[in-house]
MIDREN-612280 format. One record per residue: residue number from 1; chain; x, y, z of N, C-alpha, C in turn. Coordinates in pm, whole numbers, plus 32768, in hexadecimal, padded with zeros to 4 digits. Atoms other than C-alpha are relative to their C-alpha. Layout:
N
REC:NUM:A:X:Y:Z:X:Y:Z:X:Y:Z
...
end
This chain:
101
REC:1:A:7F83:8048:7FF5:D424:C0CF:BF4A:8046:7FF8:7F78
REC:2:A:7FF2:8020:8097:D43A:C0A8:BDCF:8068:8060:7FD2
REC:3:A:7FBA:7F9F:803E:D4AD:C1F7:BDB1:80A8:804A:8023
REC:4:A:7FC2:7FFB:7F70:D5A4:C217:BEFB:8079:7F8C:7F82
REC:5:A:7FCB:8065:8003:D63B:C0BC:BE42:8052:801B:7F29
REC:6:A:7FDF:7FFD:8087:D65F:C11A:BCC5:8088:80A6:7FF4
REC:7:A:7F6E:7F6A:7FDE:D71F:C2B4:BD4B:8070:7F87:803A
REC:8:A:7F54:805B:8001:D822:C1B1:BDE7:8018:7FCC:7FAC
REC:9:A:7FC1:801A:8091:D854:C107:BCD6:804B:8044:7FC0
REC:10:A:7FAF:7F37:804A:D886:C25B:BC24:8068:802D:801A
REC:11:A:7F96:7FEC:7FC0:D937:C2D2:BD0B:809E:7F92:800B
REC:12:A:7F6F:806F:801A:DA52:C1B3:BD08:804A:801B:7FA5
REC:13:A:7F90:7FD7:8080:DADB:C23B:BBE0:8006:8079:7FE6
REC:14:A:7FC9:7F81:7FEA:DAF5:C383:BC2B:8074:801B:8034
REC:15:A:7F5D:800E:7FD7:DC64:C41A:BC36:8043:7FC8:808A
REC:16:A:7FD5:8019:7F75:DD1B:C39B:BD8C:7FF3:80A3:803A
REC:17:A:8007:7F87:7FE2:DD56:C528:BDA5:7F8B:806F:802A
REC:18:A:8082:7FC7:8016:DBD1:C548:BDC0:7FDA:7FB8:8086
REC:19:A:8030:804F:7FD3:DBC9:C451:BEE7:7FB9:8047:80C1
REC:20:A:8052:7FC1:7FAC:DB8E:C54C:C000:7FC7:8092:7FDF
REC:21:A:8024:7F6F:8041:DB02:C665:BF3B:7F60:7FB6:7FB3
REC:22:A:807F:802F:805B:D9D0:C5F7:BE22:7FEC:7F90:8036
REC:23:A:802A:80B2:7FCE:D9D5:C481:BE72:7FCA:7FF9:807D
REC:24:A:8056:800F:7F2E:D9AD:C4AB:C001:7F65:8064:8008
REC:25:A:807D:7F9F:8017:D8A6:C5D2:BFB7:7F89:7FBA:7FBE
REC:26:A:803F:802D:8047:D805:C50A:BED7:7FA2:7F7D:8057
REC:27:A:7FFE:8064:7FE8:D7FE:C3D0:BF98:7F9B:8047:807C
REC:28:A:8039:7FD1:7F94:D78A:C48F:C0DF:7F4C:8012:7FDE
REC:29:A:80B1:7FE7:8030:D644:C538:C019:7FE0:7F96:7FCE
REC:30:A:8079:8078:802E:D5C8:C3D3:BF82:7FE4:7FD7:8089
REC:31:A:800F:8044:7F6B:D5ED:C32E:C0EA:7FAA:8094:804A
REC:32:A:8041:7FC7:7FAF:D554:C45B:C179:7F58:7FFB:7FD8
REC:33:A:807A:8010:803A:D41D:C43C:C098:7FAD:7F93:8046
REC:34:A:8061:80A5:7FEE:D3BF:C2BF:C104:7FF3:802B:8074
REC:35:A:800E:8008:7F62:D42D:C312:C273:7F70:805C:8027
REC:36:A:8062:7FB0:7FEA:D356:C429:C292:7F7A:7FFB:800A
REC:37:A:8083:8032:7FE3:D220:C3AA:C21F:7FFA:7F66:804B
REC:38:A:800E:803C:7F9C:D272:C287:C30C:7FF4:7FEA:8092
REC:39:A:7FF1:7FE3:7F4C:D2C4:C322:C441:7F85:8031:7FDF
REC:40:A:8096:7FC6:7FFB:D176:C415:C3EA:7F8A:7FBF:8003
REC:41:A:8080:8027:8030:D097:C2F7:C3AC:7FF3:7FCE:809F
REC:42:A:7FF3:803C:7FAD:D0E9:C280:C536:7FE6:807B:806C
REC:43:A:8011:7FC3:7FAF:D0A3:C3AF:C5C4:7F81:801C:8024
REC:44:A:8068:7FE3:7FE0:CF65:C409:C684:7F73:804F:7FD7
REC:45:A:8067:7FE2:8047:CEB8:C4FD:C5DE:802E:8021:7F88
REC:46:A:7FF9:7FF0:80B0:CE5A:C567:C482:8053:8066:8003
REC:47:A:7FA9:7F6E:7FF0:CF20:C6C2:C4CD:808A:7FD7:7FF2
REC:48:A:7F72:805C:801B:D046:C5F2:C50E:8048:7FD4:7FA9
REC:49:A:801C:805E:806E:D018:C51B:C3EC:8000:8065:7F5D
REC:50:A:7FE1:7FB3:8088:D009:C60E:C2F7:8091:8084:7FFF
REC:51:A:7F68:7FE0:7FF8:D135:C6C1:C37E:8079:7FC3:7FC2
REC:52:A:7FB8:8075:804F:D1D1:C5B3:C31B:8033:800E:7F7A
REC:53:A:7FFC:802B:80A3:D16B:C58C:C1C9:803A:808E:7FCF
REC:54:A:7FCF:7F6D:8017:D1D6:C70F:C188:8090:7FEA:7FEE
REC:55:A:7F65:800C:8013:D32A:C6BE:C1D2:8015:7FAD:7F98
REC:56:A:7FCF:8054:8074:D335:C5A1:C0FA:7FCE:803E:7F84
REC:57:A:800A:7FA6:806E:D297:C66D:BFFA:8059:805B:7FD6
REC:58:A:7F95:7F91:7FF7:D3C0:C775:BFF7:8082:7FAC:7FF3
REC:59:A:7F97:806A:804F:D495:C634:BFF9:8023:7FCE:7F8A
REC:60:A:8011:8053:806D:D41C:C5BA:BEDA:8026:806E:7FA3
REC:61:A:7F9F:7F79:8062:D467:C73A:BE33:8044:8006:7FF5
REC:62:A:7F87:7FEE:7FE8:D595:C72D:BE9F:804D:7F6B:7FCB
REC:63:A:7FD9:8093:8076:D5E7:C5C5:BDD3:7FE5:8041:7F77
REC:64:A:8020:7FCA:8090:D539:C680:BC84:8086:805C:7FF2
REC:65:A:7FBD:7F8F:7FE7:D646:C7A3:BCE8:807E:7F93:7FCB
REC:66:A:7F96:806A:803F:D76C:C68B:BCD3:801F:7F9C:7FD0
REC:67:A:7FDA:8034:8047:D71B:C5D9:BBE3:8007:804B:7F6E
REC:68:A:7FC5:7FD5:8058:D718:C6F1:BB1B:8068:800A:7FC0
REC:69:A:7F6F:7FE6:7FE6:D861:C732:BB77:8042:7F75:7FB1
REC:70:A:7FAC:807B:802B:D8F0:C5E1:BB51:7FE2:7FEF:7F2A
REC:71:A:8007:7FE8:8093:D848:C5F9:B9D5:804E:807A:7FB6
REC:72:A:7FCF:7F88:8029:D8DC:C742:B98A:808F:7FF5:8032
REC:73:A:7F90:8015:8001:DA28:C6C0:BA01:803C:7F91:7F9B
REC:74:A:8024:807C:8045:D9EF:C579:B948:8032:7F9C:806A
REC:75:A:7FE8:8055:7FD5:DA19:C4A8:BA49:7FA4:7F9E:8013
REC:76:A:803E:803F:8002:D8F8:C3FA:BA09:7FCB:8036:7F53
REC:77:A:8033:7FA3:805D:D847:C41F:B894:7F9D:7FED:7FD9
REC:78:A:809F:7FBD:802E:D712:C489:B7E9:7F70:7F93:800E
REC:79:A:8034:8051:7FDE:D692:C33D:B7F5:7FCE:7FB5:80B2
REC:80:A:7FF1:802F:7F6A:D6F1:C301:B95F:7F76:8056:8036
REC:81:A:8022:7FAD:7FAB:D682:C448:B9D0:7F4C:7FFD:7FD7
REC:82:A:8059:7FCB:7FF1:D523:C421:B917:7F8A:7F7A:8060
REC:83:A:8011:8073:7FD6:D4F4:C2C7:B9A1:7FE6:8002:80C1
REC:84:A:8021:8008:7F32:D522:C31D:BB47:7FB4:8099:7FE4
REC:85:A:8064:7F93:7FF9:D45D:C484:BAD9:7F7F:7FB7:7FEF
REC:86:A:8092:7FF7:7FD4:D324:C3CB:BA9F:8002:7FC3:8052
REC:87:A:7FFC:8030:7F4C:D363:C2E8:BBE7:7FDC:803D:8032
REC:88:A:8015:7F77:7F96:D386:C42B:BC94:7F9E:802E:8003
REC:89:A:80A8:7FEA:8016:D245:C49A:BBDF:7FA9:7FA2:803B
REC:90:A:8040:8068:7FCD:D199:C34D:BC5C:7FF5:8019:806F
REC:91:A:7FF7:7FDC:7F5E:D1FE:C392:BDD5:7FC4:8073:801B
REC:92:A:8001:7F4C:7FC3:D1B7:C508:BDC1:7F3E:7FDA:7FCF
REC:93:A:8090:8013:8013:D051:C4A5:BD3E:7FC2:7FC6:807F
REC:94:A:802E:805C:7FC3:D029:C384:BE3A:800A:8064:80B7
REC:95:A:8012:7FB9:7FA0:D09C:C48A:BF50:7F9D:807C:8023
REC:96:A:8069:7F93:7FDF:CFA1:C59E:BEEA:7F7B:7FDF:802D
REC:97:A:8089:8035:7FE0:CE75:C4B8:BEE6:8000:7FE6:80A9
REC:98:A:7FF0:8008:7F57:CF01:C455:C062:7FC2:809F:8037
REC:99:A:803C:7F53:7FEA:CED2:C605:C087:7F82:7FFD:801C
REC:100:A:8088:7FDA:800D:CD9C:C5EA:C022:7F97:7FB4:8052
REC:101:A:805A:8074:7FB5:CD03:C4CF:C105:7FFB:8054:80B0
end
């Protein structure tokens, strides 16, 4: 949630001109991360369940992907960007160990 809650933030001050382009893209892959391993943790089997987490894994790439972006535009900066990169690192850890169970 931490991480889902600190990209909006971010995101809020990204150009208006960014608001259905980077910002909505952006916003979509954090929320798809949490959802994912929530709907997956409710499903029946482990096959299921780690389907799941796959997607949100590819979600969570796809946040590293734009927040590159948003750094390399500067719409966020060096500090920002290294501050929700280790978040992202935190989640992407906390989702592999899920992998691995």
């Amino acid at each position: 949630m931490e991480l889902a809650t600190l990209t909006y933030r971010l995101a809020h001050h990204f150009p208006k001109d960014e608001l259905y382009a980077l910002t909505s893209q952006l916003k979509r892959a954090v929320v798809s991360v949490m959802a994912n391993i929530v709907e997956g943790s409710a499903k029946p089997t482990k096959k299921d369940f780690l389907k799941f987490l796959y997607t949100a894994s590819g979600s969570l790439s796809e946040c590293q992907c734009y927040y590159e972006l948003a750094l390399e535009l500067e719409y966020i900066n060096k500090e920002q960007f290294d501050y929700i990169e280790e978040k992202r690192k935190e989640v992407g850890y906390l989702l592999s160990r899920l992998l691995l169970t």
